[in-house]
C-alpha positions as a Markdown table, in Angstrom:
| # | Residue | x | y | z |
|---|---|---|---|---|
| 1 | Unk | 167.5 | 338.8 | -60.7 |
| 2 | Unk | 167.7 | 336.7 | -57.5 |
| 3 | Unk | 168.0 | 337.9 | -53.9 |
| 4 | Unk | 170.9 | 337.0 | -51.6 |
| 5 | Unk | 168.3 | 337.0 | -48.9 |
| 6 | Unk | 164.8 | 335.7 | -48.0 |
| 7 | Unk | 163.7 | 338.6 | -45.9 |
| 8 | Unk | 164.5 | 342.3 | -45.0 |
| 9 | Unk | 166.1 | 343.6 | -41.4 |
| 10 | Unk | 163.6 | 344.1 | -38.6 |
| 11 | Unk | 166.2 | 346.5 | -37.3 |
| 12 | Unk | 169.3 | 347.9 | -37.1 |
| 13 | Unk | 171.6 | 345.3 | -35.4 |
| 14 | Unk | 170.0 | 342.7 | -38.1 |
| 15 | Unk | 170.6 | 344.8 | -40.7 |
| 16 | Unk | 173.9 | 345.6 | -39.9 |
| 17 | Unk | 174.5 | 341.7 | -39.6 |
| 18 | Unk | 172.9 | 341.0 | -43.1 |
| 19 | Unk | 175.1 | 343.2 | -45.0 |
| 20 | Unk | 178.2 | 341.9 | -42.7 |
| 21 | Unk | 177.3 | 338.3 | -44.0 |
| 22 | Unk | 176.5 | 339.2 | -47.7 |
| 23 | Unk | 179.9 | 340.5 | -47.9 |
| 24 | Unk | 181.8 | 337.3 | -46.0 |
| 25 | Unk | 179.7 | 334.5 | -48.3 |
| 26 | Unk | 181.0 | 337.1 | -51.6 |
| 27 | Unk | 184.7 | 336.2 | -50.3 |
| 28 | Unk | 185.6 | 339.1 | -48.4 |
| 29 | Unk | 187.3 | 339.4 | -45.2 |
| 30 | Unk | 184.0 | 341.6 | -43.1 |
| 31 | Unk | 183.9 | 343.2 | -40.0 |
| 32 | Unk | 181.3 | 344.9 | -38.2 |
| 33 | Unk | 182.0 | 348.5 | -36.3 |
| 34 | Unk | 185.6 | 348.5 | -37.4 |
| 35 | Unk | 187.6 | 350.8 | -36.5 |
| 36 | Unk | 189.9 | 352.9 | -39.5 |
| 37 | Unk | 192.4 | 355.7 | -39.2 |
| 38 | Unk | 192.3 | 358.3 | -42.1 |
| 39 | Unk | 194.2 | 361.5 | -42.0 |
| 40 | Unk | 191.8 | 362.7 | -39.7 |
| 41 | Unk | 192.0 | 360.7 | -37.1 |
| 42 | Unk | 190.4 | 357.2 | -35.8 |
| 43 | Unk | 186.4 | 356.9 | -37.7 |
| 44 | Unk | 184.3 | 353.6 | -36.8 |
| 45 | Unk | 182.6 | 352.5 | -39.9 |
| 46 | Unk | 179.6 | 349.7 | -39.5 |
| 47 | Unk | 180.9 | 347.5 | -42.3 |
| 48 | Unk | 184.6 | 347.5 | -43.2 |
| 49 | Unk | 185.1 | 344.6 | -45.5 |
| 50 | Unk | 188.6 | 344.0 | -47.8 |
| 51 | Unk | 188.5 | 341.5 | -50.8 |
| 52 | Unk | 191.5 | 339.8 | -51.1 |
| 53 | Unk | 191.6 | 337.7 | -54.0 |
| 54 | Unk | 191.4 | 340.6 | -56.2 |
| 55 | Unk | 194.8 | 341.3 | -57.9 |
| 56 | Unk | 194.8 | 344.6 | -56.3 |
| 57 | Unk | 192.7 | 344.2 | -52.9 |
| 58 | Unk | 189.6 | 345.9 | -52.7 |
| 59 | Unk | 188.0 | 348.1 | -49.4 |
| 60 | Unk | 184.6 | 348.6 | -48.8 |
| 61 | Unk | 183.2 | 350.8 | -46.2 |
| 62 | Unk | 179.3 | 350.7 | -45.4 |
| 63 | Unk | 177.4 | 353.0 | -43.5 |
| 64 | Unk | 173.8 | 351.0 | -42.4 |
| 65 | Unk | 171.0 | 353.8 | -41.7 |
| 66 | Unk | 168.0 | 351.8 | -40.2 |
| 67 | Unk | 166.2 | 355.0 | -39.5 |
| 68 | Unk | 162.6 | 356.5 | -39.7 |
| 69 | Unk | 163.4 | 359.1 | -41.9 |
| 70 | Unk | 165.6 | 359.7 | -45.0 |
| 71 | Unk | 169.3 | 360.5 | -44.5 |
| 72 | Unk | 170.2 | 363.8 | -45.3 |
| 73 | Unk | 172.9 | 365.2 | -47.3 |
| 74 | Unk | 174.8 | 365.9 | -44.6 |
| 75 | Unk | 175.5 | 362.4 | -43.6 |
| 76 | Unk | 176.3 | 361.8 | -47.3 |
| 77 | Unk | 178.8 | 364.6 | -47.6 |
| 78 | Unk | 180.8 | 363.0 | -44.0 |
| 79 | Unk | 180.7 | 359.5 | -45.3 |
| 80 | Unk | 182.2 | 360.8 | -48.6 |
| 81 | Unk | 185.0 | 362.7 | -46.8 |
| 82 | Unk | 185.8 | 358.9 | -44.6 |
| 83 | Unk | 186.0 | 357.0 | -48.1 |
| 84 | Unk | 188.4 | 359.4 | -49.3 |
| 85 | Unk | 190.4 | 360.1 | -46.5 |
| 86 | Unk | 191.1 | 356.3 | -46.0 |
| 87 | Unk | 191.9 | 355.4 | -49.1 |
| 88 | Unk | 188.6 | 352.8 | -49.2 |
| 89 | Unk | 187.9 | 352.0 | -53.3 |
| 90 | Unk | 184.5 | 352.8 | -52.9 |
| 91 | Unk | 181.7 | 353.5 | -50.0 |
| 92 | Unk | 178.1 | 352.2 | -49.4 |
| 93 | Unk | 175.0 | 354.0 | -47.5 |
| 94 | Unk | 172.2 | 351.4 | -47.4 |
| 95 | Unk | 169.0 | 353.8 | -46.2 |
| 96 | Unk | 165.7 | 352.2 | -45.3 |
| 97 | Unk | 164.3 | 355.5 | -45.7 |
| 98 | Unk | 166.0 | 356.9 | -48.5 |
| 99 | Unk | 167.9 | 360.0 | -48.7 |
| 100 | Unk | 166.5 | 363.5 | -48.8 |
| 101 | Unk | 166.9 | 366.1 | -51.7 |
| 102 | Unk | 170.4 | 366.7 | -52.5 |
| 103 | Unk | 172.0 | 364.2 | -51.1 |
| 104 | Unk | 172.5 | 362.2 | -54.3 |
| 105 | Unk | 174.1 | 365.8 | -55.7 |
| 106 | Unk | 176.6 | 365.1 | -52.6 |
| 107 | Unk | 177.7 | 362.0 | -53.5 |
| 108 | Unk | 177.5 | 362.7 | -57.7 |
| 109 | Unk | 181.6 | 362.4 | -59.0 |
| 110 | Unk | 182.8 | 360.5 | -56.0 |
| 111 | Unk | 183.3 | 356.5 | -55.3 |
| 112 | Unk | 180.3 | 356.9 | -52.8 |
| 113 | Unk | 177.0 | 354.9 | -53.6 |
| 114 | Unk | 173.2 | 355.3 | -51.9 |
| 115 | Unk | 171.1 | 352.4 | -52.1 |
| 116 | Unk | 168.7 | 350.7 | -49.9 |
| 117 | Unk | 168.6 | 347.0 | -48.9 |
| 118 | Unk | 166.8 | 345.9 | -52.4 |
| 119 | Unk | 169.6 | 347.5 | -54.3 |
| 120 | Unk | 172.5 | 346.5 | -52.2 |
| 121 | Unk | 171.1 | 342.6 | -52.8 |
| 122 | Unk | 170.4 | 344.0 | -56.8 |
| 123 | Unk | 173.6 | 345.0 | -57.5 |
| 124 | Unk | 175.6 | 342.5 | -55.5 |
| 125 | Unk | 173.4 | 339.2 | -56.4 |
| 126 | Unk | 175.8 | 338.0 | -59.0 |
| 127 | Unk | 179.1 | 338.3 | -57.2 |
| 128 | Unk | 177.2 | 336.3 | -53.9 |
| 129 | Unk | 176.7 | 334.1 | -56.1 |
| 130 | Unk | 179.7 | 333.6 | -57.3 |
| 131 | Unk | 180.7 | 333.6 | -53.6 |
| 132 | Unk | 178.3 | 331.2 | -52.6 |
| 133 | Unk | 179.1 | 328.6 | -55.3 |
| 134 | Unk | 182.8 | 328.4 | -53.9 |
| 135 | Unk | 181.1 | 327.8 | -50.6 |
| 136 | Unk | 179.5 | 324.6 | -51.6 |
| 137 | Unk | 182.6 | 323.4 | -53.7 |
| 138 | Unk | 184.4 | 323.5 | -50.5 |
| 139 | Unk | 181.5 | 321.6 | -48.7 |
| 140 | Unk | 181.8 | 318.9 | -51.4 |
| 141 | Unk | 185.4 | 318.8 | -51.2 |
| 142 | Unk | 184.7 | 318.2 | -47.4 |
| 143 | Unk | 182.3 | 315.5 | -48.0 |
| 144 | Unk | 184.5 | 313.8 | -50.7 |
| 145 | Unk | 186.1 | 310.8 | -48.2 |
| 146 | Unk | 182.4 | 309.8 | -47.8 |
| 147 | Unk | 181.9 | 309.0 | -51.3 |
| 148 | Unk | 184.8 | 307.7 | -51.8 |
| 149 | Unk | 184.7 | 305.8 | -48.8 |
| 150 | Unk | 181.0 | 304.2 | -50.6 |
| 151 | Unk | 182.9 | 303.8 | -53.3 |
| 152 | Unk | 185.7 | 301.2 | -51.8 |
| 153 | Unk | 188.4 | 303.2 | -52.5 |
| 154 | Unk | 191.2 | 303.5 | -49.5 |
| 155 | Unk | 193.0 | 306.3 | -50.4 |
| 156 | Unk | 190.9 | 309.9 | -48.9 |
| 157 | Unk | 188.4 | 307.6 | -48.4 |
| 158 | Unk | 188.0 | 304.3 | -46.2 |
| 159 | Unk | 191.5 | 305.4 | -44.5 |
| 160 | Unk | 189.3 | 308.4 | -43.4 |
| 161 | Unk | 185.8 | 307.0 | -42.9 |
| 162 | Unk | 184.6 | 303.7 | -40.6 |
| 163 | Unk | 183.2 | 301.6 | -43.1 |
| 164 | Unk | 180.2 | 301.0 | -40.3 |
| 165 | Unk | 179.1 | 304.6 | -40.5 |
| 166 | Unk | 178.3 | 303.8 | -44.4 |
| 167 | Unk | 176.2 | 300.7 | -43.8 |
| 168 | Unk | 172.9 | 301.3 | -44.4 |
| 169 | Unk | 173.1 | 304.5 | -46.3 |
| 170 | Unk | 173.5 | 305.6 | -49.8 |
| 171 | Unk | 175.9 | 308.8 | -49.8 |
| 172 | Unk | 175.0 | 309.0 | -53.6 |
| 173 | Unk | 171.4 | 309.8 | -53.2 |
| 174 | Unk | 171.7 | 311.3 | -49.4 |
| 175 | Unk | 174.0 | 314.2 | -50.8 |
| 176 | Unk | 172.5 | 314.9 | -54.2 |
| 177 | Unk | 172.7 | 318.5 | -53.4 |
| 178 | Unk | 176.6 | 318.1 | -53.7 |
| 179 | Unk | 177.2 | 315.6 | -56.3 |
| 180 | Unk | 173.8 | 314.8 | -58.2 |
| 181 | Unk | 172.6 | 315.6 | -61.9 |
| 182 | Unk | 169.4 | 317.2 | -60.9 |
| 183 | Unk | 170.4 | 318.5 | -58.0 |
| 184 | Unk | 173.8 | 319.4 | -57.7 |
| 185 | Unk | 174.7 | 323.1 | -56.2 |
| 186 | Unk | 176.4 | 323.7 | -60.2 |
| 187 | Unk | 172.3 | 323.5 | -61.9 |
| 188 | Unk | 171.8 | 326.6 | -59.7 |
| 189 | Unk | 174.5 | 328.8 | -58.7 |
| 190 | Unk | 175.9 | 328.4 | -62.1 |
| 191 | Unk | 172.5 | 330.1 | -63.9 |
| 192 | Unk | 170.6 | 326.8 | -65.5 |
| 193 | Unk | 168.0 | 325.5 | -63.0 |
| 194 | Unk | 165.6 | 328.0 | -61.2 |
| 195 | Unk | 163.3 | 327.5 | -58.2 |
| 196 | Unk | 161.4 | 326.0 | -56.6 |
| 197 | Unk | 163.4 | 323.0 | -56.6 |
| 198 | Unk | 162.8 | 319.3 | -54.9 |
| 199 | Unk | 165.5 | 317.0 | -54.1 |
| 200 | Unk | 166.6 | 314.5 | -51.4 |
| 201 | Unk | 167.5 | 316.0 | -47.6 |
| 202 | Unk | 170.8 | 316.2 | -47.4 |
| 203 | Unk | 170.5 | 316.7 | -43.2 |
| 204 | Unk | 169.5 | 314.3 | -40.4 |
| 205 | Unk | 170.0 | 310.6 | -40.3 |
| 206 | Unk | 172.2 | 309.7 | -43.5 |
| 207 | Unk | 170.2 | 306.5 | -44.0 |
| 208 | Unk | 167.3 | 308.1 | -44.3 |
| 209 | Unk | 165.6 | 309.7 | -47.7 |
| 210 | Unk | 163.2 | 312.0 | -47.8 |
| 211 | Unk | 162.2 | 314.8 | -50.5 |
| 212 | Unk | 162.9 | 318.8 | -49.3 |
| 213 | Unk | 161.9 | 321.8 | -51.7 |
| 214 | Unk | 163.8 | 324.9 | -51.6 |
| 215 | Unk | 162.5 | 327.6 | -53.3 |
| 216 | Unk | 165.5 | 330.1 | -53.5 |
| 217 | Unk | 169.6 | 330.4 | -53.4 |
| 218 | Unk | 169.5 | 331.4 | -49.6 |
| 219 | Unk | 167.6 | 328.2 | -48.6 |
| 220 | Unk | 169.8 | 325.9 | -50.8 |
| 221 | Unk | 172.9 | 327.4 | -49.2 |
| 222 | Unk | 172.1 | 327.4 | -45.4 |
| 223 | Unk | 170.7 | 323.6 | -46.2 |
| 224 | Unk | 173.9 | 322.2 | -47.4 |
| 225 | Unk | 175.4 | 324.4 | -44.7 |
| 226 | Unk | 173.8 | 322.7 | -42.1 |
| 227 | Unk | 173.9 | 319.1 | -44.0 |
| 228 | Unk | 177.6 | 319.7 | -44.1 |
| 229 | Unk | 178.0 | 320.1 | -40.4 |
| 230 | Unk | 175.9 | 317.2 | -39.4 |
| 231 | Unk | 177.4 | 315.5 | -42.2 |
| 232 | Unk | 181.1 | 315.8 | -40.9 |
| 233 | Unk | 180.0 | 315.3 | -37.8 |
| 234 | Unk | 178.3 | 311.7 | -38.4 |
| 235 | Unk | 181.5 | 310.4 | -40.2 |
| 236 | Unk | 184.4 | 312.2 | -38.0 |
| 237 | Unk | 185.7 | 313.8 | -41.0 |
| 238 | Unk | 189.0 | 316.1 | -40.8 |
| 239 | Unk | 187.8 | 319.5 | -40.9 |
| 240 | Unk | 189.8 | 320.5 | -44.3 |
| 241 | Unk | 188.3 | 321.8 | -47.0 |
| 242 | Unk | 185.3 | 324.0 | -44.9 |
| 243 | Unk | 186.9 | 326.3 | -42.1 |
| 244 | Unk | 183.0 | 327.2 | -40.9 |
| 245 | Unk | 183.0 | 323.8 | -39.2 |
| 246 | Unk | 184.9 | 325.2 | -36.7 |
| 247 | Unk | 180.9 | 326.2 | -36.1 |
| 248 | Unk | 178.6 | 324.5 | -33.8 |
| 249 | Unk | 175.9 | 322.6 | -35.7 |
| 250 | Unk | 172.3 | 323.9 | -34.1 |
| 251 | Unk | 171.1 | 320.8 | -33.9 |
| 252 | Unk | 171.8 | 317.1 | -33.3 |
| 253 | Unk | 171.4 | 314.7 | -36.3 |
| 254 | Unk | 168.0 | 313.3 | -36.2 |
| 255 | Unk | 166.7 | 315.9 | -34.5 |
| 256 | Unk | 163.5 | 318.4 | -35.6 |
| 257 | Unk | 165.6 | 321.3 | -37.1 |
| 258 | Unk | 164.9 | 324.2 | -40.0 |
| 259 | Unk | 166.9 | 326.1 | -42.1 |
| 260 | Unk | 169.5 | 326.6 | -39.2 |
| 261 | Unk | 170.6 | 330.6 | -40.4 |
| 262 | Unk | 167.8 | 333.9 | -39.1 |
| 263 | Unk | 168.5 | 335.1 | -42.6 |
| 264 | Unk | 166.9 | 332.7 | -44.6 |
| 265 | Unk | 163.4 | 331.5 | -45.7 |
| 266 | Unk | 162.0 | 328.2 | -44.6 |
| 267 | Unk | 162.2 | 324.9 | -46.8 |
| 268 | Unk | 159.7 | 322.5 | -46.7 |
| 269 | Unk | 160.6 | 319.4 | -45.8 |
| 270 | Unk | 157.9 | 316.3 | -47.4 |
| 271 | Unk | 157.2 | 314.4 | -44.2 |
């Protein structure tokens, strides 16, 4: 089973942030300290996060507990009484500590679950991944004119992209990651391939080739992430197909960069 992330929190706010992003990349519409009314009043909840694809939309509330010591029962038993009282379809408490004796009897029959950061990536791995792999279909779609463009076809292609940025470069082999055999997104988020991985860059210069190995999802992702960026940037593209260009790119093209997220591990780039 993979791992939606590289590392665990070093403290509460990162924690917090993790479990915020897990839950945007699966599809679902997050927020952190969010505010909720229940028949009790007005409750702030660290992670309030609605999937909206679902035929029926489905709430999640998490509670993050980065403390020194286990949470005890309680905690449990208030969190439960939020979940219900809002309607929410079912509730998280992600301890580092754990939870003390009887707190699992406090949450036994209800639509409350206590797990720590291992088992929140655990039992959500599959559905990020699912998440993930509509991610980079949009970042493909987004890079589309360029290939096109290498391809000499006008229509979303060379009506889109100056022929002049192309020159030099070959979009084919610069953005394997996207549209490859070997190294296309689809060999990895769709179960076949597993890691480590090496492929071409797909950041920096766009003439320029050079090997990268990743050796998990959350490096492949925040790579074509950031190729994506520089990659719209270079060619001027229309920002259509992925709305997290609205993003600033952390680094120029050309420019010394790593794996631009805080979240993720580090690829090594063959220099």
């Amino acid at each position: 089973m993979g791992a939606i992330f590289d590392k665990e929190p070093a403290d509460w706010q990162e924690l917090e942030e993790m479990v915020h992003q897990a839950f945007s990349e699966m599809g679902y519409v997050s927020n952190r300290s969010h505010k909720i009314k229940t028949i009790r009043g007005s409750v702030e909840i660290d992670i309030h996060a609605i999937k909206q694809s679902t035929p029926i939309p489905t709430t999640v509330l998490c509670e993050c507990k980065y403390w020194d010591k286990a949470v005890p029962q309680s905690v449990v038993h208030g969190f439960r009484s939020v979940c219900s009282d809002s309607g929410a379809h079912f509730g998280l408490i992600i301890s580092r500590k754990g939870f003390q004796s009887g707190a699992e009897n406090s949450r036994a029959a209800t639509n409350v679950h206590l797990m720590n950061f291992a088992d929140f990536q655990k039992t959500f791995f599959e559905e990020w991944r699912i998440g993930a792999f509509m991610m980079l279909a949009r970042m493909r779609d987004q890079l589309l004119p360029v290939f096109r463009a290498a391809s000499g076809l006008e229509e979303y292609g060379l009506d889109l992209v100056d022929p002049n940025l192309i020159e030099g470069s070959n979009p084919f082999k610069k953005y394997s990651i996207f549209f490859g055999l070997d190294g296309s997104y689809s060999n990895f988020f769709i179960p076949r391939h597993s890691f480590p991985s090496t492929f071409n860059d797909p950041r920096g210069d766009p003439r320029s080739l050079f090997p990268v190995t990743v050796s998990s999802h959350r490096e492949y992702l925040e790579i074509a992430r950031q190729a994506v960026l520089e990659g719209n940037q270079h060619y001027n593209l229309p920002s259509k197909y992925f709305p997290e260009l609205r993003l600033e790119p952390r680094t120029e093209i050309g420019e010394e960069r790593t794996t631009p997220c805080s979240h993720s591990g580090t690829a090594t780039a063959m220099r």
